[in-house]
PLY file of the C-alpha trace (Angstrom):
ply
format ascii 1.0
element vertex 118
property float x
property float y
property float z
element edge 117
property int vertex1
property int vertex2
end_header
0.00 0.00 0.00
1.40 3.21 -1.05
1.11 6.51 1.68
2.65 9.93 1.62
2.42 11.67 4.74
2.71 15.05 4.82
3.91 16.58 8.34
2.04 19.03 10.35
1.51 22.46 8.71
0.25 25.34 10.67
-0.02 29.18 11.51
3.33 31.20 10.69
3.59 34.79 10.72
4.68 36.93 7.20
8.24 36.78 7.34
8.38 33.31 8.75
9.83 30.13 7.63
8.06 26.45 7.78
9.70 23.38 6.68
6.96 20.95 5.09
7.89 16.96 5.11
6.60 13.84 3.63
7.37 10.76 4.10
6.82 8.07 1.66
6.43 3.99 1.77
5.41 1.29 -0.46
7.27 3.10 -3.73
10.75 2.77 -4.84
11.03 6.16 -3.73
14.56 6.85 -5.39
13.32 6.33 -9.20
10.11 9.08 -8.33
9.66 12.64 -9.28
8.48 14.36 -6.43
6.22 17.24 -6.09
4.45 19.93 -4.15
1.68 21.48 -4.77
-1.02 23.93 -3.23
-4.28 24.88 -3.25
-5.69 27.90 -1.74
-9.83 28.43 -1.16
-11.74 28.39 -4.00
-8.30 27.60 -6.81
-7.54 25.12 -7.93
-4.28 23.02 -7.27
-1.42 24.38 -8.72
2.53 23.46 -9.00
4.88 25.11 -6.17
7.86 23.14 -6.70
9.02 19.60 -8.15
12.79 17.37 -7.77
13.58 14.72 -9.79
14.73 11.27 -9.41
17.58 13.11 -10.90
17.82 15.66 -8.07
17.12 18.50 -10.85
14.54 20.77 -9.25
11.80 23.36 -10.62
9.69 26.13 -8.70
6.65 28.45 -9.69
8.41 32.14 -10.42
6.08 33.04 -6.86
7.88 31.03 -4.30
11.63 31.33 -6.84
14.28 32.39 -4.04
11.83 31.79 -1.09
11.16 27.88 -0.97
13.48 25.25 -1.17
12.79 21.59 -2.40
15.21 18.54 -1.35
14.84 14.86 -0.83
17.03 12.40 1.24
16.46 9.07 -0.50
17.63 7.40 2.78
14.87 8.27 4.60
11.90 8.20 1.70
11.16 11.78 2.33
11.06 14.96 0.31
10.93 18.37 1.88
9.23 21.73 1.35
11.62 24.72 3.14
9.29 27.50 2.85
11.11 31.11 3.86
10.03 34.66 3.41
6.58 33.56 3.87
3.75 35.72 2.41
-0.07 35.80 3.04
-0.80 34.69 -0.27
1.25 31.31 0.88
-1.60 30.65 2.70
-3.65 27.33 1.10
-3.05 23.13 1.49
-0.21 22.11 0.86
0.05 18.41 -1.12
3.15 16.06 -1.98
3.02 13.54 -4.40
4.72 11.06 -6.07
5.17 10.66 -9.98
7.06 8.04 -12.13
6.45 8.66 -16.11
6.66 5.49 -18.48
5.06 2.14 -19.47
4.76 1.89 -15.76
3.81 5.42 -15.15
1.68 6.20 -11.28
0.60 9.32 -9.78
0.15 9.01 -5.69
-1.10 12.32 -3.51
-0.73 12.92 0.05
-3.61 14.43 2.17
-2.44 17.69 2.02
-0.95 19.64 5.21
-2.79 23.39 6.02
-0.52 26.32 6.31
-1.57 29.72 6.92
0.20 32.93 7.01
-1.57 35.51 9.05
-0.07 38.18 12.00
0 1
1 2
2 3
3 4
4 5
5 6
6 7
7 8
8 9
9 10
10 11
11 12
12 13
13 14
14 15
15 16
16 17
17 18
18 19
19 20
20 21
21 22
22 23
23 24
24 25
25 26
26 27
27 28
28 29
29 30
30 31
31 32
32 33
33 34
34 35
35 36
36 37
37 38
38 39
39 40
40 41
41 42
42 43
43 44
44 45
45 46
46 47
47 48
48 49
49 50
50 51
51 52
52 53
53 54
54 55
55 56
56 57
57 58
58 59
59 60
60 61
61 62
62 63
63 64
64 65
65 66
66 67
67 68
68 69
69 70
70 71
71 72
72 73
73 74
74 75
75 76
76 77
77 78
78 79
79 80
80 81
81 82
82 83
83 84
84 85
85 86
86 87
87 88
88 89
89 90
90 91
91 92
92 93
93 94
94 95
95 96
96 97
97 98
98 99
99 100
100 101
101 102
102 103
103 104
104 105
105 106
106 107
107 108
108 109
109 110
110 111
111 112
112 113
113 114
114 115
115 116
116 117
């Protein structure tokens, strides 16, 4: 059974920083693209910033300079550093999981809330 868990979001002021986690099993997690993506109140889901299995990364020209995506293959987890945080930050926050191909899958975690607000 495949699961992405997302860590704990939360309330951060403007300004702030909040490092976003998740935590994969159940996928070979070394050979997957990994994303993030949000989704604020009434938008839709949109790309904030993906890595490769490749470690080659790409960000949305909002959060360019302000977040930073890694992964540590050891531990099956991709991170979300999120700096210089901005009200319009505010939404869920999803990771997920791609792999393109013959074999190609698409896995989603439950998304994480985080809201910027003083």
């Amino acid at each position: 059974q495949v699961q992405l868990v997302e860590s704990e979001g939360g309330l951060v002021q403007p300004g702030g920083s909040l490092r976003l986690s998740c935590t994969t099993s159940g996928i070979i997690f070394r050979i997957y693209s990994m994303g993030w993506y949000s989704q604020a109140p009434g938008k839709q889901r949109e790309l904030v910033a993906t890595i490769t299995s490749a470690n080659s990364t790409n960000y949305e020209d909002s959060v360019k300079g302000r977040f930073t995506i890694s992964r540590d293959n050891r531990k099956n987890t991709v991170y979300l550093q999120m700096n210089s945080l901005k009200s319009e930050d505010t939404a869920v926050y999803y990771c997920n999981a791609a792999r393109s191909g013959i074999s190609s899958r698409l896995y989603w975690g439950q998304g994480t809330q985080v809201a910027v607000s003083s």
